[in-house]
C-alpha positions in Angstrom: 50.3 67.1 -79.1 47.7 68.8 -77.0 44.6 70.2 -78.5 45.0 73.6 -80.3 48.5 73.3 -80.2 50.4 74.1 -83.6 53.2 71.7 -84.9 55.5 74.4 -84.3 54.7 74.8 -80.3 54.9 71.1 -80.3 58.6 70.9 -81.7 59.7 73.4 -79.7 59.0 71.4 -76.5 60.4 68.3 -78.5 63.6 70.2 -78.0 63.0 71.6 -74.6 62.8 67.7 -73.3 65.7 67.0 -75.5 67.6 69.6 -73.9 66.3 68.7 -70.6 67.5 65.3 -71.3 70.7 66.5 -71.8 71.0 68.1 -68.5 69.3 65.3 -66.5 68.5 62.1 -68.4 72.0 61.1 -69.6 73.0 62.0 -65.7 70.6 59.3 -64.4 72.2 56.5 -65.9 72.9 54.1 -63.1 75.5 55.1 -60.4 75.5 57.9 -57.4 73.5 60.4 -58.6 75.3 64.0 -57.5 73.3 66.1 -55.2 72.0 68.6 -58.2 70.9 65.9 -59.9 68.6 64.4 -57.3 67.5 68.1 -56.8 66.2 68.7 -60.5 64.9 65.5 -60.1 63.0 66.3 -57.0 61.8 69.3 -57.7 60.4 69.0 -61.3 58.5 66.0 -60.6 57.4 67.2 -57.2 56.2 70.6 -58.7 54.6 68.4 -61.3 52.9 66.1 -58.9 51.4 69.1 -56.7 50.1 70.9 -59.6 48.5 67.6 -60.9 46.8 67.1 -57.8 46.6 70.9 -57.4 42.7 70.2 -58.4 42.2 66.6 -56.0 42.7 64.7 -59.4 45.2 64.0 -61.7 43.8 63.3 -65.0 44.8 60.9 -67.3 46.0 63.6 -69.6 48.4 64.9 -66.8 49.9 61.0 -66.1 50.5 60.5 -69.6 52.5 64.1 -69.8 54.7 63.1 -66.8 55.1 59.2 -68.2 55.7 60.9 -71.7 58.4 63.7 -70.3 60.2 60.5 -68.1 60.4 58.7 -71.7 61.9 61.9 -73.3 64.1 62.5 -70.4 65.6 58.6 -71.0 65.5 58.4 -67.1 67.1 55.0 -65.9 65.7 53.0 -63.0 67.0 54.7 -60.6 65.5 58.0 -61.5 62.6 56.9 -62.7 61.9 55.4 -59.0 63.6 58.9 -57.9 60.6 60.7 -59.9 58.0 59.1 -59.3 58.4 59.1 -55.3 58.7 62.9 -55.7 56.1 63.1 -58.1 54.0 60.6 -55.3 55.0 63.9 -52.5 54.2 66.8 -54.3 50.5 65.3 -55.3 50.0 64.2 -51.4 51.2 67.7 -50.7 54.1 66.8 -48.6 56.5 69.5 -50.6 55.9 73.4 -49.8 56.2 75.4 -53.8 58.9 77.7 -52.2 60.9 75.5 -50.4 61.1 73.2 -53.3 61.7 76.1 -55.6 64.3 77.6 -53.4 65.8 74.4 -53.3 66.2 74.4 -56.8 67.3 78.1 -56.9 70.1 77.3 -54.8 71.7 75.2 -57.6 70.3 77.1 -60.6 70.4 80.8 -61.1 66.8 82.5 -61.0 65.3 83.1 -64.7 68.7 81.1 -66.1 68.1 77.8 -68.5 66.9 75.3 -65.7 64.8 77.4 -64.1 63.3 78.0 -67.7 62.7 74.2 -68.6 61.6 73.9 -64.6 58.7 76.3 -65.6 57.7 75.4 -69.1 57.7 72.3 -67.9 54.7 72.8 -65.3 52.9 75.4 -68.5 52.8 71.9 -70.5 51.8 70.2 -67.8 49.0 72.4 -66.9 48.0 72.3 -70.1 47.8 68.8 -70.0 44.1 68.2 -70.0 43.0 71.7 -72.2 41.4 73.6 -69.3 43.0 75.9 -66.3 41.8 75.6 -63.0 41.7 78.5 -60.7 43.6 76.9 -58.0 46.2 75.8 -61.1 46.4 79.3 -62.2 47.4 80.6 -58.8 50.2 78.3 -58.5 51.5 78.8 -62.1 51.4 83.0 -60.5 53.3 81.7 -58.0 55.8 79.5 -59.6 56.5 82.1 -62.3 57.5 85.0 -59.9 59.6 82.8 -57.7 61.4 81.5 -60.2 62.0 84.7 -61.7 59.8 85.4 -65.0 56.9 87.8 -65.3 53.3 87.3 -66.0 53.8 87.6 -70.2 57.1 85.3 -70.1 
């Protein structure tokens, strides 16, 4: 649990990587993996990888968040490999934020349930290390908006 955080906040993302296991994790299991699925795939660990190394360095507090949220999202081989190459691509800043996020907008509605986990998923992540950056901040603004929530959601 990050620092400051209340057992509460911390259960509720329990669920949210429960839920988001649901959607992807149990779809990773070995086999073809259907186009959506490599596309959540891609694009949360991409986004996740850019705003890690957003700031030039991904802290060890960030790498343990996206180790931890493969472990909760029981991804197999396959998608961990899967993850990890996108994650490798959005921190050497080969992915554009709204190509990737209208890539992902073409398979889940904007402001629906995916788009939701998509973007409290890069929240937890930027909160990873207990401080903000300015650069980090920006593309949170920027994430939000595109993927349909306001400032206060």
């Amino acid at each position: 649990m990050a620092h400051g955080e209340n057992p509460a906040q911390g259960s509720r993302f329990g669920a949210l990587l429960r839920d988001l296991g649901s959607s992807i994790g149990e779809l990773l299991g070995g086999g073809k993996l259907e186009p959506e699925q490599v596309i959540s795939v891609e694009v949360f660990f991409g986004l996740l990888g850019y705003l890690a190394g957003v700031d030039s360095i991904v802290t060890s507090h960030e790498a343990e968040f996206v180790n931890q949220f493969m472990e909760d999202l029981q991804l197999s081989a396959r998608g961990r490999d899967l993850a990890q190459r996108a994650f490798t691509r959005g921190r050497k800043r080969e992915i554009e934020l709204r190509s990737e996020i209208e890539r992902f907008l073409a398979v889940y509605p904007r402001g629906g349930g995916e788009a939701h986990k998509l973007h409290d998923a890069l929240y937890r992540l930027a909160a990873a290390d207990g401080r903000l950056q300015p650069r980090e901040k920006a593309f949170l603004e920027e994430a939000t908006q595109l993927l349909g929530f306001t400032a206060e959601h």
